[in-house]
C-alpha positions as CSV (number, residue, x, y, z in Angstrom):
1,X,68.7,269.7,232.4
2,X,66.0,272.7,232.4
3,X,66.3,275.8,230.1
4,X,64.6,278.3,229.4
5,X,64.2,277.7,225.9
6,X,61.9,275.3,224.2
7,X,63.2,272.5,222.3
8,X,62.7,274.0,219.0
9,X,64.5,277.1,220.0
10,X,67.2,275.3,221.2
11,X,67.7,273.3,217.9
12,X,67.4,276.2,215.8
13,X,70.1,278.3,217.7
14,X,72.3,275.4,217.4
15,X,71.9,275.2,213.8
16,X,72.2,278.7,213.5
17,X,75.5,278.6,215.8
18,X,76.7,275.6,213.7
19,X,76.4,276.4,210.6
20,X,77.5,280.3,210.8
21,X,80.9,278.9,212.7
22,X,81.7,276.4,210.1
23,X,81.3,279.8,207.5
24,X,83.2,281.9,210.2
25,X,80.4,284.2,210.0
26,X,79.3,286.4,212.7
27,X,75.8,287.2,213.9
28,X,73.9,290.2,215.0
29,X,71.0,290.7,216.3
30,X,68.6,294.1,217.2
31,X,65.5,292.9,218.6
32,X,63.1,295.0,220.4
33,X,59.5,293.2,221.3
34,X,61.7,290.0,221.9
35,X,63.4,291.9,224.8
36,X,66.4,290.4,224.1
37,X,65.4,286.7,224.1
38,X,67.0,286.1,220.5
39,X,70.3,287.2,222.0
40,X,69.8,284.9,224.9
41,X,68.9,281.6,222.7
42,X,71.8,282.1,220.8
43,X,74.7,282.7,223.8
44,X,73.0,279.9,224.9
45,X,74.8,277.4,222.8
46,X,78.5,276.8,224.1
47,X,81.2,278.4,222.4
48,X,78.5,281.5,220.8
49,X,81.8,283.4,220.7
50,X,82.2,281.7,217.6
51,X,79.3,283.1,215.9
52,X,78.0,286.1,218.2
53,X,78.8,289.5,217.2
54,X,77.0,291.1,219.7
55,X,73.4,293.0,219.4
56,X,71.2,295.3,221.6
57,X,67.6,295.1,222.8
58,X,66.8,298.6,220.7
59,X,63.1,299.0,222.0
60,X,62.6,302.9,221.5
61,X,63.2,304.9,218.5
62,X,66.0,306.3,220.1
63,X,68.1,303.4,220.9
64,X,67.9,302.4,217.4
65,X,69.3,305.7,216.4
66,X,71.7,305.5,219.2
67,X,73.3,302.0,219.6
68,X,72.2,300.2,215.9
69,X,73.2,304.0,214.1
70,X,69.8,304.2,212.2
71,X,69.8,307.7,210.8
72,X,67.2,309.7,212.8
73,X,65.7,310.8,209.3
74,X,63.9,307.4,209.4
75,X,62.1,307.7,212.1
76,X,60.3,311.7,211.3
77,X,56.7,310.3,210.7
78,X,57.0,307.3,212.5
79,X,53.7,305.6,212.6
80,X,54.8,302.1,213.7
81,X,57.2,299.6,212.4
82,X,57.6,298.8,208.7
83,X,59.3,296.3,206.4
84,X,61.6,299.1,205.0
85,X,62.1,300.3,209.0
86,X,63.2,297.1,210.1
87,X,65.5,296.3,206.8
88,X,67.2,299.4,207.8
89,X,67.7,298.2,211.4
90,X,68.8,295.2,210.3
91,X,71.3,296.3,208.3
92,X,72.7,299.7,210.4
93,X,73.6,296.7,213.3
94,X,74.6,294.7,211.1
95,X,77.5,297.0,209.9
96,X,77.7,298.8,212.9
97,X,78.9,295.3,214.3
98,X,80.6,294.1,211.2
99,X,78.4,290.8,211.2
100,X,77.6,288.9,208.3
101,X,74.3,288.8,209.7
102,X,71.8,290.6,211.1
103,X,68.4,289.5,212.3
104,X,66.1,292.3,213.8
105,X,62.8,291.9,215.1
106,X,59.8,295.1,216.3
107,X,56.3,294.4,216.8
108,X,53.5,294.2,219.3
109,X,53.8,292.0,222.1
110,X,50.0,293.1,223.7
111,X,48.5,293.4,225.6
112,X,47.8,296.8,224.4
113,X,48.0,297.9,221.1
114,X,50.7,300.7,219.7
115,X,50.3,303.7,217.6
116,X,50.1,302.3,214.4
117,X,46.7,300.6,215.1
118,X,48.4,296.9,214.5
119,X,47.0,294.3,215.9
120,X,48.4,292.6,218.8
121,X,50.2,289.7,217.8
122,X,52.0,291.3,214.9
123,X,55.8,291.2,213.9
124,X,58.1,292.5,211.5
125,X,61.3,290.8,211.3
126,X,64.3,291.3,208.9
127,X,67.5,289.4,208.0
128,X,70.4,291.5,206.3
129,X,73.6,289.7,205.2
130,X,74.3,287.9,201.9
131,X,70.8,287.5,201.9
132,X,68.4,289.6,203.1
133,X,64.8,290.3,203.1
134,X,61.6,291.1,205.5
135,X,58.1,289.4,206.8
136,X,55.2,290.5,208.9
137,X,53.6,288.0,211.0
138,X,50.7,287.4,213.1
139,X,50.4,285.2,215.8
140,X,46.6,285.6,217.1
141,X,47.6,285.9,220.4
142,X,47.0,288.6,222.6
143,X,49.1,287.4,225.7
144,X,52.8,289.4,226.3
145,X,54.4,286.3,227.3
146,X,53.6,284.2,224.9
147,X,54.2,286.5,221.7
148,X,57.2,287.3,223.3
149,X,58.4,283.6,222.7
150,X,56.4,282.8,219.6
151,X,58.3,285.9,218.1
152,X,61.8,284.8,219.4
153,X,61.1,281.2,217.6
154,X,60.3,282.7,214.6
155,X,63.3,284.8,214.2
156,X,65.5,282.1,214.9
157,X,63.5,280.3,212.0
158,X,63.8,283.3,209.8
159,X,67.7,283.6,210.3
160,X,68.4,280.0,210.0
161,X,66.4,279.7,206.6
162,X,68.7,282.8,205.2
163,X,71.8,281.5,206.6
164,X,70.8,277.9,204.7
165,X,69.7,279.7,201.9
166,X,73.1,281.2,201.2
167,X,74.6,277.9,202.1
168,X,73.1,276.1,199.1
């Protein structure tokens, strides 16, 4: 059967989806250079109702103002996407969803850079929940496509390492 997924994305949303449903915790997820391709591996795995808690693809400042209810104040000298910005993300959907978790994502896809003068290949992602905390990555890549996944997997990695974590 094809997918869309690779097969480590597909065995980490089923971990995720696994062990968050035998918790009967709920996920979230507010992902913006990912274009929505977190959400997407994780409905993937039958019976996400389980788990899912919904998210949104908040891409400009505005939608995550709007839809993940981060307060505007945030965003006044904005000068690209930080650790603290994308903790607050994380946890604004988080509780505006009433998950458990939360795993957000915002960087640079290419093939152009942004304002902040990052270099392409670079994302922030952040977990909120009963544990939570933030990383920066680089991938080295330049290509839109192929951040786009490479960011995706390592979300899924970086949720699935907190929910374990606060399994143990």
């Amino acid at each position: 059967m094809s997918t869309f997924l690779s097969p480590e994305q597909e065995a980490l949303a089923t971990e995720i989806a696994e062990r968050a449903a035998a918790r009967g915790e709920s996920v979230a997820v507010a992902e913006a250079t990912t274009g929505g391709l977190v959400s997407s591996a994780l409905l993937w795995v039958a019976g996400a109702s389980r788990f899912y808690a919904g998210g949104g693809v908040v891409y400009t400042r505005n939608s995550r103002i709007q839809l993940a209810g981060v307060p505007a104040a945030e965003y006044e000298n904005y000068q690209g996407t930080t650790e603290s910005l994308i903790a607050s993300l994380a946890e604004a959907m988080r509780t505006r969803l009433g998950a458990t978790w939360c795993i957000a994502e915002s960087g640079l896809a290419g093939p152009t850079g942004g304002r902040s003068g990052a270099p392409i290949g670079r994302t922030t992602i952040g977990v909120a929940g009963p544990v939570a905390r933030t990383q920066v990555v680089e991938t080295g890549v330049t290509d839109r496509g192929e951040n786009m996944s490479l960011f995706t997997t390592l979300a899924l990695r970086y949720l699935r390492d907190a929910i374990a974590e606060a399994g143990q």
